[in-house]
C-alpha positions as CSV (number, residue, x, y, z in Angstrom):
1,X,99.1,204.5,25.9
2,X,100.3,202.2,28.9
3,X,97.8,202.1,31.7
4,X,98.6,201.4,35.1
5,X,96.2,200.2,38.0
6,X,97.6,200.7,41.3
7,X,96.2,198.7,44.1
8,X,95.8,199.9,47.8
9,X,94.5,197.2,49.8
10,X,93.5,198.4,52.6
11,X,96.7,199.3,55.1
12,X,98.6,202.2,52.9
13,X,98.9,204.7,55.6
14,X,98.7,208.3,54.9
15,X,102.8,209.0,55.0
16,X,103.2,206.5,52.9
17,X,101.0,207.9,49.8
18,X,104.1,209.9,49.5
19,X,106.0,207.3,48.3
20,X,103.5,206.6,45.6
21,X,103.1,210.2,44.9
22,X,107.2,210.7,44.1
23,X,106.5,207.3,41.7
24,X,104.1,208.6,39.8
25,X,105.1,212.3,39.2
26,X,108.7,210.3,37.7
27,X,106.2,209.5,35.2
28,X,105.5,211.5,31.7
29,X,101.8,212.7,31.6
30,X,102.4,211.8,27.8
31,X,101.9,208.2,27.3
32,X,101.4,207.0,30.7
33,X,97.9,206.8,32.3
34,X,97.1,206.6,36.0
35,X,94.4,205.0,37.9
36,X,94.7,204.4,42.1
37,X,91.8,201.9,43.4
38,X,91.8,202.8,47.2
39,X,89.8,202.1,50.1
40,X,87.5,204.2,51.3
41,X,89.5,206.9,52.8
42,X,89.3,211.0,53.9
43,X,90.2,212.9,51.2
44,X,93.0,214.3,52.4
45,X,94.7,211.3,52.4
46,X,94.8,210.9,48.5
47,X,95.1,214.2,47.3
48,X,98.1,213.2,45.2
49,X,100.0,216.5,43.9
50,X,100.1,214.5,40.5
51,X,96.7,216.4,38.5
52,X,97.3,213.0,35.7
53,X,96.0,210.6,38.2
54,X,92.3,209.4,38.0
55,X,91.2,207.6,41.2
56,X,88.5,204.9,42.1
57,X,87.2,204.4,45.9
58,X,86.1,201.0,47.3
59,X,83.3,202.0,49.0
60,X,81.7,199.8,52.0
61,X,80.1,196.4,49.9
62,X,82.9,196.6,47.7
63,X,82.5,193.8,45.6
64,X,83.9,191.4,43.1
65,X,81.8,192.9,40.2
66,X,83.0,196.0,40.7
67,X,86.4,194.8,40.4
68,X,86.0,193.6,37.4
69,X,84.5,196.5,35.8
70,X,87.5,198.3,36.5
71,X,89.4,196.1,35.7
72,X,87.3,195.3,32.1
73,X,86.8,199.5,31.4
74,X,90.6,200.6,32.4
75,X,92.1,197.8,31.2
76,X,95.5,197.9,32.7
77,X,99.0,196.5,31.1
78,X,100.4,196.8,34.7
79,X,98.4,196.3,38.0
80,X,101.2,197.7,41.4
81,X,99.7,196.2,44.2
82,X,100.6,198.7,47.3
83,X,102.4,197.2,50.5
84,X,99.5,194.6,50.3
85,X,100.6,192.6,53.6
86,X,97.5,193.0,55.2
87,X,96.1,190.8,52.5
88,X,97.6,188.0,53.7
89,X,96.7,187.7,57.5
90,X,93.9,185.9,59.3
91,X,92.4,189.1,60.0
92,X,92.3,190.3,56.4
93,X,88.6,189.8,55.6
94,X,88.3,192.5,58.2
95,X,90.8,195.0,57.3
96,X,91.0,195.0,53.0
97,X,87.9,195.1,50.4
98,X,90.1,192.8,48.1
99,X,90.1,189.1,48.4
100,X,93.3,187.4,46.9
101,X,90.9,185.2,44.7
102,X,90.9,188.2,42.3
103,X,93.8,188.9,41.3
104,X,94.5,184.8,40.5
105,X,92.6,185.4,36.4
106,X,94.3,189.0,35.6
107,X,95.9,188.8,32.5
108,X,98.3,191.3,32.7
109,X,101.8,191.7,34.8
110,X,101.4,192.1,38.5
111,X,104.1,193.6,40.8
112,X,104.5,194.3,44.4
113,X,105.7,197.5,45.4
114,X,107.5,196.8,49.1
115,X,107.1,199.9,51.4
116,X,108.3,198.4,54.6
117,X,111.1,195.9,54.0
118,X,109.1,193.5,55.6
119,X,109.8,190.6,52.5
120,X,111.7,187.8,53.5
121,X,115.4,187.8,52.1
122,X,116.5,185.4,49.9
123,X,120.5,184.0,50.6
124,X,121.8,187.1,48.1
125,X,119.7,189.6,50.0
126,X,118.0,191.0,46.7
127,X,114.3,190.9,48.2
128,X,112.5,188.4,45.9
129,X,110.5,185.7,46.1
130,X,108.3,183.8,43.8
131,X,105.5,183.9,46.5
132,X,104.8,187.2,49.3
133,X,106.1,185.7,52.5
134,X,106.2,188.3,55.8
135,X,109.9,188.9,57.3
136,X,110.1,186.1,59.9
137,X,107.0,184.4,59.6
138,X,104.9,182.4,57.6
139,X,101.3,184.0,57.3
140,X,98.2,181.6,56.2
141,X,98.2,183.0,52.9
142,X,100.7,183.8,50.2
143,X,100.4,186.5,47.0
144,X,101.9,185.0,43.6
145,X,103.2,188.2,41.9
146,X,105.6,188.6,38.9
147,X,107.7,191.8,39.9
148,X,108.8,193.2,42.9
149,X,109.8,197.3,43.2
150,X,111.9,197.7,45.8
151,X,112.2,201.0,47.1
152,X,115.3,202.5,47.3
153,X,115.6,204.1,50.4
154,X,115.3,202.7,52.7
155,X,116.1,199.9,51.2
156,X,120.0,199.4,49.8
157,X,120.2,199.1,45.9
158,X,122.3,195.9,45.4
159,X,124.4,194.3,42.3
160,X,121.6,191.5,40.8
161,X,121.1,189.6,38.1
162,X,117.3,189.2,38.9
163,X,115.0,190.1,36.1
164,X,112.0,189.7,38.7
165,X,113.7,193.0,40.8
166,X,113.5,195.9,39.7
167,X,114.9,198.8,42.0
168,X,113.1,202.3,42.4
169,X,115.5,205.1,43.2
170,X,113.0,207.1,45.4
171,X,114.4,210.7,44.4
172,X,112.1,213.2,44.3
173,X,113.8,215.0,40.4
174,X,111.9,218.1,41.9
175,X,113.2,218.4,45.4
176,X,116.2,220.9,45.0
177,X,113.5,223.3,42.2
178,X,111.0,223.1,44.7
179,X,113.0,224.8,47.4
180,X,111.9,228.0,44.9
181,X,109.2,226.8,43.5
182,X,107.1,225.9,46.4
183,X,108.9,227.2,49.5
184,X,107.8,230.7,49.5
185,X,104.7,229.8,48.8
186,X,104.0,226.9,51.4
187,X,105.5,229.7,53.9
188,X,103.0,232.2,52.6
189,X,100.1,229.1,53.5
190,X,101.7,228.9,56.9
191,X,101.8,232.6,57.6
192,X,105.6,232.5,58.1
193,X,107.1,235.3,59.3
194,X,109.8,236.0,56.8
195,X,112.9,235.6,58.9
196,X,111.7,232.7,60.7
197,X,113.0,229.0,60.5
198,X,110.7,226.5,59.5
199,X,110.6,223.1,61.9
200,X,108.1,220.8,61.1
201,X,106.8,218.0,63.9
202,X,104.7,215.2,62.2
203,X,103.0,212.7,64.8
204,X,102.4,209.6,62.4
205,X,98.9,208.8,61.4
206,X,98.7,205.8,63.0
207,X,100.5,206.9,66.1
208,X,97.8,209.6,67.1
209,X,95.2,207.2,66.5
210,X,96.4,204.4,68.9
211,X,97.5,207.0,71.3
212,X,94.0,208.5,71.0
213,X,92.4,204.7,71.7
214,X,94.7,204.4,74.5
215,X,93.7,207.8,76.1
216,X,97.5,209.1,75.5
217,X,96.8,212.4,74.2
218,X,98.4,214.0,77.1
219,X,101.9,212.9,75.4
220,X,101.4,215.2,72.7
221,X,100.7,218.0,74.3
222,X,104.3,217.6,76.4
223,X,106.3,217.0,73.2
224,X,104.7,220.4,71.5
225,X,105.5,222.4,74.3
226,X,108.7,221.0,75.2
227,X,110.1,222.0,72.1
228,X,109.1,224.9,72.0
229,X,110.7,225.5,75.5
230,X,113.8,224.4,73.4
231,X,113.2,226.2,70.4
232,X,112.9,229.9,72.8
233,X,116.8,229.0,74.3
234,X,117.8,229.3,70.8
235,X,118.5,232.9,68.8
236,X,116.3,233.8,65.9
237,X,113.1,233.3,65.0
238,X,110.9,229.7,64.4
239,X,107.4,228.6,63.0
240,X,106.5,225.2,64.5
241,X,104.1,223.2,62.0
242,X,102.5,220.4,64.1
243,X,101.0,217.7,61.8
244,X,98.5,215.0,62.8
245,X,97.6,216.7,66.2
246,X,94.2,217.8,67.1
247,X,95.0,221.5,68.7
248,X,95.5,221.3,72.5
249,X,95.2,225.0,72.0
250,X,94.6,227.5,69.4
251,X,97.3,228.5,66.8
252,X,100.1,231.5,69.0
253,X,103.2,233.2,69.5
254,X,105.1,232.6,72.1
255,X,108.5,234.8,72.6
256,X,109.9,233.4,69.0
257,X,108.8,230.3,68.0
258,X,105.2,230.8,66.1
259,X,102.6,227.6,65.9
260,X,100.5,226.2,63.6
261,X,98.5,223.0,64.2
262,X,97.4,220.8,61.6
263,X,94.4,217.9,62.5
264,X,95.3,216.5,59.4
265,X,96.7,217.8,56.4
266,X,96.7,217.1,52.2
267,X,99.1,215.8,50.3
268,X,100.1,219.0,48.3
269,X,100.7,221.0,51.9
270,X,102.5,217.7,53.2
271,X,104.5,217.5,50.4
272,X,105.2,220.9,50.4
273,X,106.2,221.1,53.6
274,X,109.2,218.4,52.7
275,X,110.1,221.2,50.5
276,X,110.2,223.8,53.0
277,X,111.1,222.7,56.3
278,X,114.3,223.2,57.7
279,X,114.0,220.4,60.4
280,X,111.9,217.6,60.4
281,X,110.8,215.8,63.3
282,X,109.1,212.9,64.3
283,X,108.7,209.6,66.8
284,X,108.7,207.2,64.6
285,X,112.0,205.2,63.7
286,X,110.2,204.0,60.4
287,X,108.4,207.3,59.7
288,X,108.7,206.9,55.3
289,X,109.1,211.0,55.1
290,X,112.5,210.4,56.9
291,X,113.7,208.7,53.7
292,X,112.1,212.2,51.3
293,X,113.8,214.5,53.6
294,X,117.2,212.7,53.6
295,X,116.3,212.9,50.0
296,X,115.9,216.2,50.2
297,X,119.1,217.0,52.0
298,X,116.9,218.2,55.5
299,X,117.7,216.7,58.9
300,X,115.6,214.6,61.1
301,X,115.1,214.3,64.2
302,X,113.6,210.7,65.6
303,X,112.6,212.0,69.5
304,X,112.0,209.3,72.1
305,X,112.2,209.2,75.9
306,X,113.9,207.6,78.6
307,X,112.1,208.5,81.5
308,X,109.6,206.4,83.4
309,X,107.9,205.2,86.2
310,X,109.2,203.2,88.8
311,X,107.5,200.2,90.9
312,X,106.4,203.6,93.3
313,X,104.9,205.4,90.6
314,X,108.2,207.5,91.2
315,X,109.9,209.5,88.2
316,X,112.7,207.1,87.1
317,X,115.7,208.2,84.6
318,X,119.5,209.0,84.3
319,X,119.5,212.1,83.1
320,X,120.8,214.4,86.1
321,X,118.8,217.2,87.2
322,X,115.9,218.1,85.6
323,X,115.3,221.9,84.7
324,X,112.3,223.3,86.4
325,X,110.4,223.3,83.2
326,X,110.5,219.6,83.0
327,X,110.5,218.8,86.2
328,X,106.6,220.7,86.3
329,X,105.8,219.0,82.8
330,X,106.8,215.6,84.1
331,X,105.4,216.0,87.3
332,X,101.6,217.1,85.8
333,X,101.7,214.2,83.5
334,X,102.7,211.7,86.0
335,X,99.6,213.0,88.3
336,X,97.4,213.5,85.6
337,X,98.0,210.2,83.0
338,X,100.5,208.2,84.6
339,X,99.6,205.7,81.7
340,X,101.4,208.0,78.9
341,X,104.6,208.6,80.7
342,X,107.2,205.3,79.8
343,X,110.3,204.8,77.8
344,X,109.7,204.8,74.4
345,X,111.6,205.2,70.7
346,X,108.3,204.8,68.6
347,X,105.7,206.2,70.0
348,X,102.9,204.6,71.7
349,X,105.1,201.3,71.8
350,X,106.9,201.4,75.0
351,X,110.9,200.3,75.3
352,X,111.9,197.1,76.5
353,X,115.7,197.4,76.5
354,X,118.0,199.9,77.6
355,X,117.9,203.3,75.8
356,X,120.6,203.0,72.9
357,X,123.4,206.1,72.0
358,X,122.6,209.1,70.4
359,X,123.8,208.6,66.9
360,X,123.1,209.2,63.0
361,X,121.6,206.2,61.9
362,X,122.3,205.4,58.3
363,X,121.0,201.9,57.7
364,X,117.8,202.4,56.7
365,X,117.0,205.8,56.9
366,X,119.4,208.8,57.9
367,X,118.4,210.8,61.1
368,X,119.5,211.6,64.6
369,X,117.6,209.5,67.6
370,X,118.3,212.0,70.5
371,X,115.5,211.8,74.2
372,X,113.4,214.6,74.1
373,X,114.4,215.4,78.1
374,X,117.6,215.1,77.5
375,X,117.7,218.9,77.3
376,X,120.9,219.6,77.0
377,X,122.1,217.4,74.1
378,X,118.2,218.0,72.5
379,X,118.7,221.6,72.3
380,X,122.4,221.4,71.2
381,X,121.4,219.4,68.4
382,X,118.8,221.5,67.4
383,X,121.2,224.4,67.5
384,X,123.6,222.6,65.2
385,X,121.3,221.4,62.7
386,X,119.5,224.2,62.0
387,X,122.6,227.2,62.7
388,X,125.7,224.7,61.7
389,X,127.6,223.0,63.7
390,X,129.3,219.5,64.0
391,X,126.3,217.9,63.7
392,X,125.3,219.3,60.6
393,X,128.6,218.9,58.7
394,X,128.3,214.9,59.7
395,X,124.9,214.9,58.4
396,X,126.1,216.4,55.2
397,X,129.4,214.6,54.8
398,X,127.0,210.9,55.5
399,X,124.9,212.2,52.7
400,X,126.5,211.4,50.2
401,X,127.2,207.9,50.7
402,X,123.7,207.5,52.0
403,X,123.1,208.6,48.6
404,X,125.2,206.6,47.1
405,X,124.2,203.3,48.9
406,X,120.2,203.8,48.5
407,X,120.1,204.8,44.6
408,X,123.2,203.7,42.7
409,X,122.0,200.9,40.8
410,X,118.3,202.2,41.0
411,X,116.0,202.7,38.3
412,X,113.6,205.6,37.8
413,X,109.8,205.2,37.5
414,X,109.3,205.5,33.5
415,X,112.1,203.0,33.3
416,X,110.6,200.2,35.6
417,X,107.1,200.8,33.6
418,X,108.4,200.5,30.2
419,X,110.2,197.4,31.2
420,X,107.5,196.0,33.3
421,X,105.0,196.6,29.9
422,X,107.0,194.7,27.8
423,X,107.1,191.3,30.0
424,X,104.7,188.9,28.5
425,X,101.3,188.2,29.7
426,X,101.2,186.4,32.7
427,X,100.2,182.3,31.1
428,X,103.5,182.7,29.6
429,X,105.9,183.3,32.6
């Protein structure tokens, strides 16, 4: 039996357990055993679909015995240490239960698991270093690890010779079975109508909370009902799922589009909901569940906004005339919370430079960035995404070289543990 610890130290946010959720359902239940060591989080946000997966939480006082007697009763082959970056900042004391000190005496192999492509490059861009160095900066402390997963997307699989790297080729094996498996059934959760389109709108986790901190919960309330302004110009009929919002208003109907809010929401539904929808959109440029849907062959959207205040307090953009819809929900929030209304691509982080094109992005991750008041172009792309149109057939035809860029070359999960078991013990590298 190979037994793998994986480590969460402190900063996995919940989107992101989705990554480690498609990792470990690669794996066999046979001959494979699973144990997550997490911080003390809701619930909801480890409730991997995966039923093989024992998990440990570090409560508050989380200490260095307790670490050990994991560590002595599981007895791991292979400890994964999850995106640990925040490990390695001043503040970390503060913000993980895990102190680098303990992971310098385990015997077994330790690899990194990169969520965020934030390791600096080495000259043949493969990702690896012999020490855990932040992109563009040198942080007071460094992580000595043996192996690092890259993820792949977002990140490009690449030609290497590198026994350290091993690429994962992030592709959900159940994605096109689950569009009958699962899809009638998450709809049945949702109480979606039959005919109806599925869009789903997922405010990142950490978003909401900093917008909450900042007192920019107005903003969210505008997006919702914005599109489903949009979503009523268009024929046919639509359920809006809105994820990581606390309900400005209770579940309705309006005209076609049907709403469901979701305060938070567990893995199995979010995962589920990947399955199901027929649009997913977001405001985050790095949002991981881009990278599952693209998997998954379902467009994104990435919404920001141009629109802003000028030195008057004045509505300041270049988008023409307004519609009166917008004009109104512009006009509240700028009497209301002047604060929440600024140019922004990922929000609450307000945009310094000059709002970029419309286009598919297809470096990282594959989506469309349009300006939620740009109405016209927002509701055309809508309309050709989810009816057909130009812009679905280039979303399709950039697929499959997406496809081909991000997992050619890649490795599945069982693979990279069966390799990563048979490296020897760690005195011997």
């Amino acid at each position: 039996m190979i037994k793998v610890l994986y480590v969460l130290a402190g900063d996995m946010s919940f989107d992101e357990m989705l990554f480690l959720d498609s990792f470990i359902n690669q794996l066999p239940a046979a001959g494979i055993e699973n144990h997550i060591l997490t911080p003390a989080l809701p619930v909801a946000h480890i409730n991997l679909q995966n039923r093989h997966v024992d998990i440990t939480q570090a409560r508050p006082g989380f200490e260095y015995e307790e670490w050990r007697e994991l560590i002595d009763s599981f007895d791991p082959q292979i400890v994964i240490l999850c995106d640990p970056y925040i490990m390695l900042g001043e503040d970390a004391p503060d913000l993980t239960y895990i102190e680098l000190a303990w992971l310098e005496d385990l015997p077994c192999v330790v690899a990194v698991m990169d969520f965020r492509a934030n390791v600096l490059k080495t000259p043949d861009e493969q990702l690896a270093l012999a020490s855990y160095i932040l992109d563009g900066e040198t942080p007071p402390y460094t992580l000595d690890y043996d192996f690092l997963i890259k993820i792949c997307p977002p990140h490009d699989a690449v030609q290497t010779q590198n026994p350290k790297l091993f690429q994962w080729g992030c592709q959900d094996q159940m994605g096109g079975l689950a569009i009958y498996n699962e899809r009638d059934a998450v709809r049945k959760q949702l109480n979606c109508p039959p005919e109806a389109m599925l869009v789903t709108l997922v405010f990142p986790w950490e978003a909401a909370l900093m917008a909450q901190e900042r007192g920019l919960i107005d903003h969210f309330v505008v997006v919702v009902e914005t599109l489903i302004y949009y979503l009523n110009q268009l024929s046919g009929e639509y359920l809006l799922s809105v994820v990581n919002m606390p309900p400005p208003f209770e579940d309705y109907e309006f005209e076609n589009v049907h709403v469901r809010f979701f305060k938070t929401l567990d893995q199995h539904l979010l995962n589920g909901l990947f399955c199901a929808t027929q649009l997913l959109i977001t405001e985050s440029l790095t949002y991981p569940g881009l990278a599952l849907s693209a998997s998954r062959e379902i467009p994104s959207l990435v919404i920001g906004a141009s629109v802003g205040l000028d030195a008057q307090g004045q509505l300041q953009h270049t988008l023409g005339e307004l519609s009166p819809f917008l004009q109104l929900k512009l006009d509240t929030l700028r009497e209301e919370n002047p604060d929440a209304l600024f140019p922004y691509i990922s929000f609450p982080s307000r945009l310094r430079s000059a709002w970029p094109q419309t286009e598919l992005f297809q470096e990282r991750f594959l989506y469309h960035l349009v300006d939620i008041f740009n109405e016209p172009r927002t509701v055309q792309l809508i309309q050709e995404l989810l009816h057909g149109g130009p812009a679905q057939d280039t979303f399709q035809q950039t697929l499959q070289d997406y496809r081909q860029r991000k997992l050619d070359l890649t490795s599945d999960a069982e693979k990279i543990i069966r390799k990563l078991v048979t490296a020897p013990p760690r005195h011997l590298c």
